[in-house]
N, C-alpha and C positions, 0 to 999 in steps of 0.2 A: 601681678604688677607691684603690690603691696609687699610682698615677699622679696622684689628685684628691690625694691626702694631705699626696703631695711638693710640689705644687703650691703646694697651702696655705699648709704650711711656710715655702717660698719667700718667698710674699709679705709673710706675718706675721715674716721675718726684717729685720735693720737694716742699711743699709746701711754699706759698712765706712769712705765716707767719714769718718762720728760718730766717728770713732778719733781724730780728730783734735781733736776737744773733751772725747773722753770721758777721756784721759792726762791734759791739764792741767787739767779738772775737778777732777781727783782729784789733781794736783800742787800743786797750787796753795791754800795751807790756812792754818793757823794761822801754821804756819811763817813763812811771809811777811810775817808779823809782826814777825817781831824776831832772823834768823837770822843778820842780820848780823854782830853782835859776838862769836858762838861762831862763826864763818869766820875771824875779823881776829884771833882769840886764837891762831888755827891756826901763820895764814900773815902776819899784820901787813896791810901795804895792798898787796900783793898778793893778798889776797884773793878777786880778781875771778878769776885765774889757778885758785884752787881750785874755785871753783863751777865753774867752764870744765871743768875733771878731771872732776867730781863729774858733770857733767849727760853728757860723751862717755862716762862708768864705765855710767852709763844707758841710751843707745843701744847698747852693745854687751850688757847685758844684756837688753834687747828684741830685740835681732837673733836671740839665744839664744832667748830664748823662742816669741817664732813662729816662728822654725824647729821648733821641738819642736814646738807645736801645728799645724803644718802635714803633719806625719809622719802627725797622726792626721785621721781627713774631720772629725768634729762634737765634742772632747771636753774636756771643762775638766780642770785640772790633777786634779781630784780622780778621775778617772777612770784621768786617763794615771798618778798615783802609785800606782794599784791594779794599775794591768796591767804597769807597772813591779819594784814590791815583791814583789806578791803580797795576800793578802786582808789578813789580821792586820799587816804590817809597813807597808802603805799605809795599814790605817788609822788605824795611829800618825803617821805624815808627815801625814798628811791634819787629823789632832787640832792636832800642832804649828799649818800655817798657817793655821788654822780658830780660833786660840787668837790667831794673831799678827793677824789681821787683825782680831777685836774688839779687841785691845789697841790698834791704831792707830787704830781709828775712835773708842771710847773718849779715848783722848789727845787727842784733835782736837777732842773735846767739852771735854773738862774743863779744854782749855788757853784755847777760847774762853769760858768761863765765866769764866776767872779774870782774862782780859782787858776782861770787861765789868765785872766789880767792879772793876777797876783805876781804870776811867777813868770809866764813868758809873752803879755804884748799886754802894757798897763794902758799903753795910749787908744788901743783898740777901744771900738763902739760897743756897748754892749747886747743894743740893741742891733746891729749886725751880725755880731755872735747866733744872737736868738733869732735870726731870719734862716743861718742856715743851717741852725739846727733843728729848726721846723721844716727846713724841705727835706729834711732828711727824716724827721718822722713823719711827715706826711707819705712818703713814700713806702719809709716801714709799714706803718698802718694802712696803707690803702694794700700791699701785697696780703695781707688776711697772716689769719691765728698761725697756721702751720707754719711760713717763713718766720713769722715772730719768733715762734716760741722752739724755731732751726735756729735762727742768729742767736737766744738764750742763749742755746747750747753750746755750741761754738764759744759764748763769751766764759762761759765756763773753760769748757777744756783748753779753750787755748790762753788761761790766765792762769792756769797752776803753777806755771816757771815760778808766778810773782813770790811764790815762799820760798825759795829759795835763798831771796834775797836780804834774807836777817838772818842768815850766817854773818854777816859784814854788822850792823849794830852787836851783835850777844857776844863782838868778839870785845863790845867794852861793858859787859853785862855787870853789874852790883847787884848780886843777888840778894844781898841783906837788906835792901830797898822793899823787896816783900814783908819784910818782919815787924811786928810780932804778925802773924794770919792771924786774922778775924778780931783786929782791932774797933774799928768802928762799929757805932751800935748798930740795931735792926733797922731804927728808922734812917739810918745816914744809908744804908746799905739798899732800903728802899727807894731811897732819894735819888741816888745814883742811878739804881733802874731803871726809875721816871725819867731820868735823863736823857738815858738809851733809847726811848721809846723814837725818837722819830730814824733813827741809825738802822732799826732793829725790823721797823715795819715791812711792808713788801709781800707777806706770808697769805695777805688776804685775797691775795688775787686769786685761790685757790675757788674764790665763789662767781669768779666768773670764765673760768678755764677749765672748770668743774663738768658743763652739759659736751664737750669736746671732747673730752677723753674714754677710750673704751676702757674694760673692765676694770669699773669702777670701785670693786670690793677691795683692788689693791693699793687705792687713792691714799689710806691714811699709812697704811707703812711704807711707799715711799715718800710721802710727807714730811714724817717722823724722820725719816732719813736725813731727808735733805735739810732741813734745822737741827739736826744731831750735826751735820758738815760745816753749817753755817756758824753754829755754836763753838764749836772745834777755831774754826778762824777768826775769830771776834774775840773770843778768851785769850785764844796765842797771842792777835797781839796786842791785846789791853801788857800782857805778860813781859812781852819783848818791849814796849814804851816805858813801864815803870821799871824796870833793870835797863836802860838803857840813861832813861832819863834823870834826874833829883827832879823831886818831889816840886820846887819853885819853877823850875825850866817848863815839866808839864804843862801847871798851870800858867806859865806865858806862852805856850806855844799854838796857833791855832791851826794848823795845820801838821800835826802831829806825821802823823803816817807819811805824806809827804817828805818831814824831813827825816825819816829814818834815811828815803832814797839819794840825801844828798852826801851819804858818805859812802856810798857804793864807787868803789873804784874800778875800772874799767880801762884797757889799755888805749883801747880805741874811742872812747868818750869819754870826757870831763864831765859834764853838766846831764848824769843820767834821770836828775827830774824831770827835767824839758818831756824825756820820751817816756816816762811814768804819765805824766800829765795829758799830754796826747794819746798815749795807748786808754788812758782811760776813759776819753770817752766811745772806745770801742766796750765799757763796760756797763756807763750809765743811760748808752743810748735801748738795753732791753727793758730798764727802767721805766723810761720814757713812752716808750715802742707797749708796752703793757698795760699801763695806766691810761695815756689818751684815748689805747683802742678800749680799753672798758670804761672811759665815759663818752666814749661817743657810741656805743650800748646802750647807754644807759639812756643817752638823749633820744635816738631811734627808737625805744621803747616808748620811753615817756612823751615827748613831743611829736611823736610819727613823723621824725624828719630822716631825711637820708642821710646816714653813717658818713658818706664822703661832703657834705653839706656841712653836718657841723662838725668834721674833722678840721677842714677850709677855718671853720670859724673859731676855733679853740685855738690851732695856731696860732691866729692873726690876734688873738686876745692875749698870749704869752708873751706877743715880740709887744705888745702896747706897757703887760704889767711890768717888764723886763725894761719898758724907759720909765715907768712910775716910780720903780723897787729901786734907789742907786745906792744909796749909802752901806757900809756895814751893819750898822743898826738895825737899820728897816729890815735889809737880809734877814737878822737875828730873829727879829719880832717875828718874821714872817714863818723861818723856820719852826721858833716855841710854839707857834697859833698851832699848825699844822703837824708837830708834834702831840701836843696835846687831843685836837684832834683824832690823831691815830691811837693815842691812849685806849680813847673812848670807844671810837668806834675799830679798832682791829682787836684791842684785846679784852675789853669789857664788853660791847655791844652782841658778839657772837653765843655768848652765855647765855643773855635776856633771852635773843634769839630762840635759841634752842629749845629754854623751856616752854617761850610762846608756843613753838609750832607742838611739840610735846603735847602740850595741854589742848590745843585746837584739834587735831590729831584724836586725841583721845574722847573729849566730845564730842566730834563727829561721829566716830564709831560708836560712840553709848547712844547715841540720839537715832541713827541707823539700824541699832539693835532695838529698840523702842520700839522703832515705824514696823520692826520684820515681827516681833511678839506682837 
C-alpha cells in the first residue's frame, strides 16, 4: 500500500522542467512596467550594466537556495526554518516571510491598479478594482499548485509576441546614448542594482514549489535557465529605453515600458496601450496566484488554520490596504519597504540560510558519529 502511495505521489508530482516558466512567471510583473528610470537614477545609461549585477546577484541566490532544499528529500522553506530554529524561533522566521510574501503579491496588485487608472478608467474605485481581482485569485488559489503553475505557463508562452514589439521604438534608436560603456562608478552601478531589487524578485518562490516537483536533481539547471531567459529580457529592454529615450525623458517617465507601446502602429487600433494594459494583467495575475498561495502555506503551517480560511482572509485584507494605500507616494513608500525587504530576504537571507543548515547538518552527523564510537 506504501509502495501504491509513493507511486501516486510520483505521478501527481510536476515536472521540474515548469521551473523554467514558473521563476519568470513570477519575475516578470508590474515592475516591468516602469523600472527603467529608478535603474538610470542609479547608474545613468549604464544602466543596463546594473540590471546585468542585479539578475547574476539572482542566480547565485538560487544556486543557494536549491542547494539548501536539496540537503532536505521533500521540504519547503517553512519546514527547513523549523528544523533549522527550532519550534517557536522558526515560527517567527516563518511569520517574517509569510508577512513578506503577502506584501509583495499585495504590491503587485495595487501597483497594477494604479496603472489602470493611469491610463484607461482614472475615475474608477480602486478598491473595486481590488475586489475583483481577489475573486479572481481566490479562485486561482483555491484550484491548487498544478492549475497555478499551467496558467504560469501559458502566461509565458503566450506573451512572447510582446518582443516583437520594439521593432517600432529601435526604428528611432540613438545608439550613442549608450556611450562611453562603463561610465559610472562601482558604487552608482551597485546602486542601480539595489534599485532593481524589487523588479527582479519572484526567484524565491522556488522554496516553496520546491517539495512539488519530481526529479529534483534537475531543479537548478532549469532554474539557471529560466534567470538566464529572464535576464536576456530585462537587459533588452533597459537597452531598447536608453536608445530610444535621452537621458532627461527617462528620468521623467514613469511608466517607461508602457510608453514604448504607444508608438506601436497598428492599422486597425490607434490606442494599442489600452490592450498592452489589459493583456497584462493576464501576466501579473501568476504573480499574485503564487505569492498568496504560499502565504496562506505558510499561515496553514504556522497557525493550523485552513489554507481556504485565511486565503478568504488575505483577500479581504488587500481590498482594506488597497483603500488605506491611495496616493502616488504611499504607493512608492510601499513599493521601497517591500523592495528592500526582498533585498534581504530573497537575495541575502538564502546565503545565511545555507550555511545555518550546513553547519547544523554537520553537527548532527559529528554528534551521531560520537553516540555510534
Amino acid at each position: 500500500m506504501n509502495q501504491h502511495n509513493q507511486q501516486a505521489r510520483t505521478v501527481s508530482l510536476l515536472s521540474s522542467f515548469l521551473v523554467f516558466f514558473i521563476i519568470p512567471s513570477n519575475q516578470i510583473g508590474v515592475g516591468f512596467m516602469g523600472f527603467q528610470s529608478y535603474v538610470y537614477t542609479g547608474s545613468g545609461h549604464d544602466a543596463w550594466v546594473s540590471v546585468l549585477i542585479a539578475c547574476a546577484a539572482s542566480m547565485v541566490a538560487v544556486w543557494f537556495m536549491v542547494r539548501t532544499l536539496l540537503l532536505f528529500e521533500s521540504k519547503d522553506l517553512y519546514d527547513i526554518q523549523e528544523l533549522v530554529y527550532g519550534k517557536w524561533i522558526g515560527k517567527l522566521m516563518n511569520t517574517i516571510y509569510m508577512a513578506y510574501l503577502f506584501l509583495t503579491g499585495f504590491t503587485i496588485l495595487r501597483t497594477y491598479i494604479e496603472v489602470v487608472q493611469a491610463v484607461m478608467f482614472p475615475g474608477l474605485k480602486a478598491w473595486f478594482l481590488a475586489t475583483l481581482l481577489s475573486l479572481l485569485i481566490i479562485y486561482g488559489v483555491k484550484s491548487g499548485i498544478r492549475v497555478i503553475v499551467g496558467y504560469s505557463y501559458l502566461s509565458i508562452v503566450c506573451s512572447i509576441w510582446f518582443g516583437g514589439l520594439y521593432y517600432y521604438p529601435l526604428q528611432y534608436a540613438h545608439w550613442e546614448h549608450l556611450l562611453p560603456i562603463m561610465e559610472a562608478s562601482l558604487p552608482d552601478l551597485l546602486s542601480g542594482a539595489q534599485k532593481m531589487s524589487f523588479t527582479i524578485i519572484g526567484f524565491e518562490i522556488i522554496f516553496f514549489v520546491f517539495p512539488f516537483l519530481k526529479d529534483k536533481e534537475h531543479v537548478q539547471k532549469y532554474s539557471q535557465l529560466a534567470l538566464l531567459f529572464t535576464t536576456f529580457i530585462y537587459v533588452s529592454l533597459m537597452i531598447v529605453s536608453i536608445v530610444y529615450y535621452s537621458g532627461p525623458q527617462l528620468l521623467r517617465t514613469v511608466w517607461a515600458t508602457l510608453n514604448l507601446y504607444k508608438i506601436v502602429e497598428l492599422p486597425f487600433l490607434e490606442r494599442f496601450e489600452y490592450i498592452a494594459v489589459a493583456y497584462w494583467m493576464f501576466i501579473i495575475t501568476p504573480n499574485c496566484f503564487l505569492y498568496i498561495w504560499a502565504s496562506t502555506r505558510g499561515i496553514s503551517k504556522i497557525f493550523r488554520m485552513k489554507q481556504r480560511t485565511s486565503l478568504y482572509g488575505l483577500c479581504f485584507l488587500m481590498i482594506i490596504l488597497t483603500m488605506i494605500i491611495q496616493t502616488r507616494d504611499q504607493i512608492d513608500s510601499f513599493t521601497d519597504f517591500v523592495g528592500y525587504a526582498g533585498l534581504v530576504l530573497s537575495f541575502g537571507y538564502p546565503i545565511v540560510l545555507y550555511v545555518l543548515v550546513t553547519v547544523k547538518l554537520a553537527w548532527q552527523r559529528r554528534n551521531k558519529h560520537q553516540e555510534s564510537a
